[in-house]
C-alpha positions, 0 to 999 in steps of 0.5 A, spaced: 741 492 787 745 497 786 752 495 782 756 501 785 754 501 793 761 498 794 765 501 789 768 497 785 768 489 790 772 486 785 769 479 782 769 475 787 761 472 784 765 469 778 771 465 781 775 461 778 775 453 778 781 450 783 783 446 776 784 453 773 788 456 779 792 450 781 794 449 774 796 457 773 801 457 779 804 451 777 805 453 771 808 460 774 813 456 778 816 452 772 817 458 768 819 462 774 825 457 775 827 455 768 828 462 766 832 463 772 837 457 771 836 455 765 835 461 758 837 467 760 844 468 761 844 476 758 841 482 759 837 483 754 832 489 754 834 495 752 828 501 752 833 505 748 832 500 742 830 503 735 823 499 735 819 500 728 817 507 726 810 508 725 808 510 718 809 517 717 801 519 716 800 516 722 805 519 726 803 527 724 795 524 725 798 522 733 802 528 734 798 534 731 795 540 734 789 538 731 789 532 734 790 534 741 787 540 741 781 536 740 783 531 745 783 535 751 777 540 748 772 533 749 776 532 754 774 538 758 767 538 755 766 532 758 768 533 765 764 539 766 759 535 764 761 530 769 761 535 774 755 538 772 751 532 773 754 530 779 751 536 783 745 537 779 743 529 777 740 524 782 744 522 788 742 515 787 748 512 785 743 507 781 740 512 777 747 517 776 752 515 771 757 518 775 760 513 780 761 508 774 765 514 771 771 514 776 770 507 778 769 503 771 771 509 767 777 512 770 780 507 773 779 501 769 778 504 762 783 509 762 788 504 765 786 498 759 787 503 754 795 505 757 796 498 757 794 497 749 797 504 746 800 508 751 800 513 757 792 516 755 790 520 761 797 523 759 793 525 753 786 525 755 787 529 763 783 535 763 787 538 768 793 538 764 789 541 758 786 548 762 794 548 764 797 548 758 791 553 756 792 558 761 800 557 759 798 559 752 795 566 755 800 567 760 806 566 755 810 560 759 812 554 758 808 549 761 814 546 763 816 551 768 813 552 775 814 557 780 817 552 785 822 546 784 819 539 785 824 536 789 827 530 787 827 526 793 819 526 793 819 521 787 812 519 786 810 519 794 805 525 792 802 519 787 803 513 792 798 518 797 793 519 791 793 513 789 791 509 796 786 516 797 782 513 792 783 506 794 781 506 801 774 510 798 773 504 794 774 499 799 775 503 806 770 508 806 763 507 808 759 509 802 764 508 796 758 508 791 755 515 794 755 521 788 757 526 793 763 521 795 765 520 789 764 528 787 768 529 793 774 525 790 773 528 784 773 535 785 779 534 791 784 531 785 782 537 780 784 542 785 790 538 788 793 536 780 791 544 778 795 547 784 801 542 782 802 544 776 801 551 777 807 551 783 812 545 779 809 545 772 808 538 768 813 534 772 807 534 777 803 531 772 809 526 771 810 524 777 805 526 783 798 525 779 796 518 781 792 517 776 797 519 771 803 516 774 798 510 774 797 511 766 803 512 765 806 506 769 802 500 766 804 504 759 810 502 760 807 494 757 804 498 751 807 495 744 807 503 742 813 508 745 817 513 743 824 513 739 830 518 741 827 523 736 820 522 740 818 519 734 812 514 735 814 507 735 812 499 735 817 496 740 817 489 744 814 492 751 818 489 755 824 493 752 819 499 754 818 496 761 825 496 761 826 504 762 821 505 767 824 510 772 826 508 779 824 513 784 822 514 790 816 511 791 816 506 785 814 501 790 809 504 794 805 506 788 805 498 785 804 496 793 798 500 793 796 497 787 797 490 788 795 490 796 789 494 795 786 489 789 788 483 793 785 486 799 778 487 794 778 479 792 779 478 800 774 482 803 769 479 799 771 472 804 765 471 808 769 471 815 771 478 813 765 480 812 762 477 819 769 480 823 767 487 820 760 487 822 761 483 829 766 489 830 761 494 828 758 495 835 765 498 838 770 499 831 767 504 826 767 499 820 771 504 816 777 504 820 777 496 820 777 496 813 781 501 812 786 498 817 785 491 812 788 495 807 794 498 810 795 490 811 795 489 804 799 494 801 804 494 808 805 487 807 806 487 798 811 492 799 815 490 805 816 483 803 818 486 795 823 491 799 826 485 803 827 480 796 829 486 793 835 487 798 836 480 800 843 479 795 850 479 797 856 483 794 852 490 793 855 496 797 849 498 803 848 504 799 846 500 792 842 496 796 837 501 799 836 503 792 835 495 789 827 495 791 826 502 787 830 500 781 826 493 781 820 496 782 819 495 775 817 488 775 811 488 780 808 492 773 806 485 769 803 483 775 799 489 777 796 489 770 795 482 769 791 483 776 788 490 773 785 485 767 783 478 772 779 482 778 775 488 774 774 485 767 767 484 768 765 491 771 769 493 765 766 490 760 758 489 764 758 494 769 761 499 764 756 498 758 751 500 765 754 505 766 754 508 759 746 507 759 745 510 765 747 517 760 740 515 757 737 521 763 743 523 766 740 529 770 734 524 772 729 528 768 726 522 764 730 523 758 731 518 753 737 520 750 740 516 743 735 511 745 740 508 750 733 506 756 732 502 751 738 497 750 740 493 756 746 490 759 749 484 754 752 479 760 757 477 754 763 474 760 758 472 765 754 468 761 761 464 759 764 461 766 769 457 762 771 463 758 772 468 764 776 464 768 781 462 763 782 470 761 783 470 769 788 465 769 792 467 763 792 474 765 794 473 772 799 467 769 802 472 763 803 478 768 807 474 772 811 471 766 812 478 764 814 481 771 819 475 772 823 476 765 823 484 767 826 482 774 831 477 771 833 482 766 834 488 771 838 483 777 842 481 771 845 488 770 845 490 777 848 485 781 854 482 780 856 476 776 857 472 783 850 473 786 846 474 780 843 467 781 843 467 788 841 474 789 835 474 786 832 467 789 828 471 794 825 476 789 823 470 785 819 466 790 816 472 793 813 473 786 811 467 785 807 467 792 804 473 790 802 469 784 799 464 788 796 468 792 792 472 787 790 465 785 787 463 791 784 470 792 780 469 785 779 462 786 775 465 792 778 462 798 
């Protein structure tokens, strides 16, 4: 059976054991509330800090042009080279690598990789590779467009892409079809090369999805920038601290956390039976999308009301809490990254890597990868698996709590800094548990 018919349906095949789940939320509690009263009185994340500069052979070897220029060749090469087999290969998506790619590649690998060494499809993305180019030949600075990118849209171009890409995963119909993902592809190219055209790079930085999304879990990477741009080591979560709070930060982490948790939900069998009892009369694609836009609506409506639920702030400061906290949804959204897609990533996405062995479907062996099959390295260790789930739905929350505290700690008064942020806290640690109790599968 095909792995793709449904993109990417999460890993509700392999739950986790209850002792595992019910062992992992008690531990969110403890430490959510101990830290809260007990250990941190002070702010002390500053994203400014000075961190450890790299070695010096190191830093020119990251930042030459060399480097870079060899970065986005591949990086163009590669993509027409995706393009071309998506039109010209199988349109079986069990035969054409190319659904694997965006679902297992992009959207999975790409954002692994930011959490461990920063903003990659920064560096990586085609699109802002033919835009620096043709800036090159036209003489103008990648930085300026022809039109001001206005402020107030924050990252609402990007919380739009996102959940595009999101209801094809799990609302569309046929989310694993070639043409469905060819469909996506070409339409992100030509959206992304038209805004950076019009506005320049901060498009790139603020409105393409999957850059935004790159960038945001980078933000968690030990690796950062100095004052003088210098590359550093710096604890993430002094990164974390300075991740900017636009409009549109909370939709773009509700699209994220609501659409991962409506992946593990609808794999609950009386989902599946309402939708298909619903077929007759509903198409299936508009119940499934109404299920996603519960999920994304709920995540981001909850947070924004904890967020808010403080005293001693101004209504103007307060309409602005949910964006400025938005950042502490960052842990929990990659620790769910980790914990729901770590078997497509390592598995599905070496399947995806042997499909190249004939791409265009012409009965080629190329580099001998027909030869070589799929090593269930996860999947054939349950106990293994399970625990990295826990740990990393646990350690994200951890995280996202500390970065919350820290934030509450300069924005709310000295008299509501305790009482103003017990709301956000137990909305975090429901979405904790309820993360857990997805991934235990119901």
């Amino acid at each position: 059976m095909n792995p793709l018919a449904h993109g990417l349906n999460g890993a509700a095949d392999l739950p986790i054991p209850l002792t595992y789940a019910l062992v992992g939320a008690a531990w969110a509690l403890t430490f959510s509330f101990a830290l809260l009263f007990v250990a941190w009185r002070q702010p002390r994340l500053d994203p400014r800090s000075p961190g450890l500069p790299l070695p010096t052979p190191v830093r020119r070897l990251i930042d030459a042009p060399l480097t870079r220029g060899s970065i986005s060749t591949v990086s163009v090469a590669f993509t027409v080279c995706v393009l071309v087999i998506a039109v010209f290969g199988s349109a079986d998506p069990a035969l054409n690598p190319v659904p694997g790619v965006l679902y297992i590649g992009v959207w999975v690998g790409v954002m692994v990789a930011s959490l461990l060494i920063g903003p990659v499809w920064k560096v990586v993305s085609p699109v802002r590779a033919i835009h620096r180019f043709g800036c090159l030949l036209s003489r103008r600075a990648p930085e300026h467009g022809i039109l001001r990118y206005r402020e107030e849209w924050g990252h609402l171009p990007a919380a739009v892409g996102l959940f595009s890409f999101v209801w094809l995963e799990l609302a569309w119909h046929t989310p694993g079809s070639v043409t469905a993902v060819l469909t996506w592809l070409i339409g992100y190219l030509a959206v992304t090369s038209i805004g950076l055209v019009l506005f320049g790079t901060v498009w790139a930085e603020r409105a393409d999805p999957l850059e935004v999304y790159s960038t945001l879990l980078a933000h968690l990477s030990p690796f950062g920038r100095g004052r003088a741009g210098q590359p550093v080591l710096r604890m993430p979560l002094n990164n974390l601290a300075g991740t900017p709070g636009l409009a549109g930060s909370v939709a773009v982490a509700a699209t994220l956390l609501g659409s991962t948790a409506f992946d593990s939900f609808s794999t609950f069998p009386w989902w599946r039976e309402l939708v298909d009892d619903l077929a007759p009369v509903v198409d299936t694609t508009l119940v499934r999308t109404a299920g996603l836009l519960v999920f994304i609506g709920v995540v981001g409506g909850l947070f924004s009301l904890a967020a808010r639920a403080t005293g001693g702030v101004s209504p103007a400061d307060r309409a602005l809490l949910p964006r400025r906290l938005a950042l502490s949804l960052t842990p929990i959204v990659a620790g769910y990254l980790i914990a729901h897609y770590l078997t497509f990533l390592v598995e599905k996405g070496q399947a995806t890597v042997l499909l190249f062995a004939d791409p265009l479907d012409r009965g080629w062996n190329l580099a001998g990868l027909a030869d070589r099959d799929v090593a269930y390295v996860l999947s054939s260790h349950p106990g293994v698996l399970a625990t990295c789930k826990v740990l990393a739905v646990l350690i994200g929350h951890v995280l996202g709590v500390a970065a919350a505290h820290d934030r509450c700690l300069v924005l709310l008064p000295p008299r509501h800094r305790l009482t103003g942020q017990l709301a956000l806290m137990l909305t975090m640690v429901g979405f904790t548990f309820t993360g857990l109790y997805l991934l235990f599968g119901g």
